[in-house]
N, C-alpha and C positions, 0 to 999 in steps of 0.2 A: 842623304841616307837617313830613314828612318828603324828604330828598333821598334816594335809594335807591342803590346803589353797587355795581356790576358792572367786574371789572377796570379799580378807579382811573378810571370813571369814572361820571358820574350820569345818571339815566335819563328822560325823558322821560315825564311817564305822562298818558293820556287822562283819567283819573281821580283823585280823593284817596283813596286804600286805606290802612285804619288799619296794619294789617302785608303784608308781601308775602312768602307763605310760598311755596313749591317749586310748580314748574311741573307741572301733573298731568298733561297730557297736550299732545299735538303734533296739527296737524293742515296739511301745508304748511308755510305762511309764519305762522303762528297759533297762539299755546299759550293753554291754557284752565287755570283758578283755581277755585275755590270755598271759601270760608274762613268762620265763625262773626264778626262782630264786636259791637259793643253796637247796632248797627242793624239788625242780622240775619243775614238767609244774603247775601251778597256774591261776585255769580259774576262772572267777570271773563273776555277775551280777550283778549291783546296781540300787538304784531308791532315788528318792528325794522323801521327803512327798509330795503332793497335797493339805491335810490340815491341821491345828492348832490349840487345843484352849488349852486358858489360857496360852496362851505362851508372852512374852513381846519381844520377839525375833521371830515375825512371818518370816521375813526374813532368818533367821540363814538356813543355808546348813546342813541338816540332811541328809546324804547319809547312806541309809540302804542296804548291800553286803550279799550276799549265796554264799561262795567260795567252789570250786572242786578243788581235788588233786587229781595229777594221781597217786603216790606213798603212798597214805595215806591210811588207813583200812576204817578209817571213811572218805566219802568220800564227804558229804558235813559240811558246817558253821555257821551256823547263830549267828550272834556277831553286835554291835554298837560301835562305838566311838564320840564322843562330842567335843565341845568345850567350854564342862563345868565338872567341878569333878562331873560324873556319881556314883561314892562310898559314895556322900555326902546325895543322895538321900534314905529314908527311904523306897521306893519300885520302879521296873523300872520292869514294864512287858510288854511281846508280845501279844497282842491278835487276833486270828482269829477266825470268827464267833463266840462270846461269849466262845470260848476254853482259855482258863489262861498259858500262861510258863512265870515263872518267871525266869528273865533274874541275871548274877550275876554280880557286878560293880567291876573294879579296876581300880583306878585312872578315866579317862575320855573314858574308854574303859567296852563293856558288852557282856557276851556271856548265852548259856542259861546253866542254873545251871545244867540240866538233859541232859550230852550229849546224853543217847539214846534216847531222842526226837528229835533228829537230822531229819530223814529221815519222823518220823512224820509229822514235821514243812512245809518240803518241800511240801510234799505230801498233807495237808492242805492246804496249799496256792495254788497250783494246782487246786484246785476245788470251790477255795472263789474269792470273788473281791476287799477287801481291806485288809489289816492289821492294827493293829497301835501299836506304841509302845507308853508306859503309863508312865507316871516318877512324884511320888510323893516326896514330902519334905515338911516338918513342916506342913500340912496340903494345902498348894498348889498341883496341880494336874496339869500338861501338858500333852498332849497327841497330836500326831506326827501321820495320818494316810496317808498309801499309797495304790495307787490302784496297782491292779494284772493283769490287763490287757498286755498281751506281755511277759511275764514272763513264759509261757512253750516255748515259741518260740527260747528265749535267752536262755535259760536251752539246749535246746536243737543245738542251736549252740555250748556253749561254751562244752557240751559233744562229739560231733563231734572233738570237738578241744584237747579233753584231755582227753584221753582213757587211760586207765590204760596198761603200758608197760606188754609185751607177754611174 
């Protein structure tokens, strides 16, 4: 398990990615990845929130990732990582369009409890314009939202880029 570190501070990631190499391309609010690792081709999409509340760390780098694999059955991700124990939190959900998936924590990393919501998630976010993810504790509430703006575009690169072997 890696923390990954962008000016002093850690990032957030929807995904566990063995290295996190240079951003290939932009698209909006959404940069797109593709990298070789010992599981294969690993194409990736991230975004940073847009907004914040109830956060004392408006600053903090939340990078939220939908990873593609070309040798995987399930072939997309959605997961978080922190730079805070995400496990200590009493609830950490995703919401779009008022739709609820609750996310599951270990350690400083989150993925969603129901992997066949997988292709749901995507497909939801496909047709909405923000997400946010919600992380309650002892009755404080943060919540992290991002737009989706550019997000079939980058979908749609990093699938070009990582087709499932013939």
């Amino acid at each position: 398990m890696k923390i990954y570190r962008a000016a002093g501070k850690a990032l957030i990631i929807l995904s566990i990615l063995t290295v996190v190499t240079s951003v290939k391309a932009t698209t909006q609010y959404w940069h797109t990845n593709v990298e070789q690792t010992n599981e294969g081709t690993v194409c990736y999409v991230l975004a940073h929130p847009q907004a914040s509340a109830n956060s004392d760390a408006v600053d903090t780098r939340i990078t939220a990732f939908i990873k593609m694999r070309s040798t995987s059955p399930v072939r997309t991700e959605f997961s978080t990582e922190a730079n805070l124990d995400l496990s200590a939190s009493d609830s950490i959900k995703l919401v779009i369009d008022k739709k609820l998936y609750k996310l599951k924590a270990v350690a400083n990393q989150a993925w969603l409890k129901a992997a066949d919501k997988e292709t749901e998630v995507v497909l939801r976010m496909l047709t909405s314009k923000n997400f946010s993810i919600i992380a309650s504790t002892k009755g404080s509430v943060t919540q992290y939202t991002y737009k989706l703006d550019g997000l079939k575009q980058a979908l749609r690169e990093i699938q070009s880029q990582c087709k499932s072997p013939a």
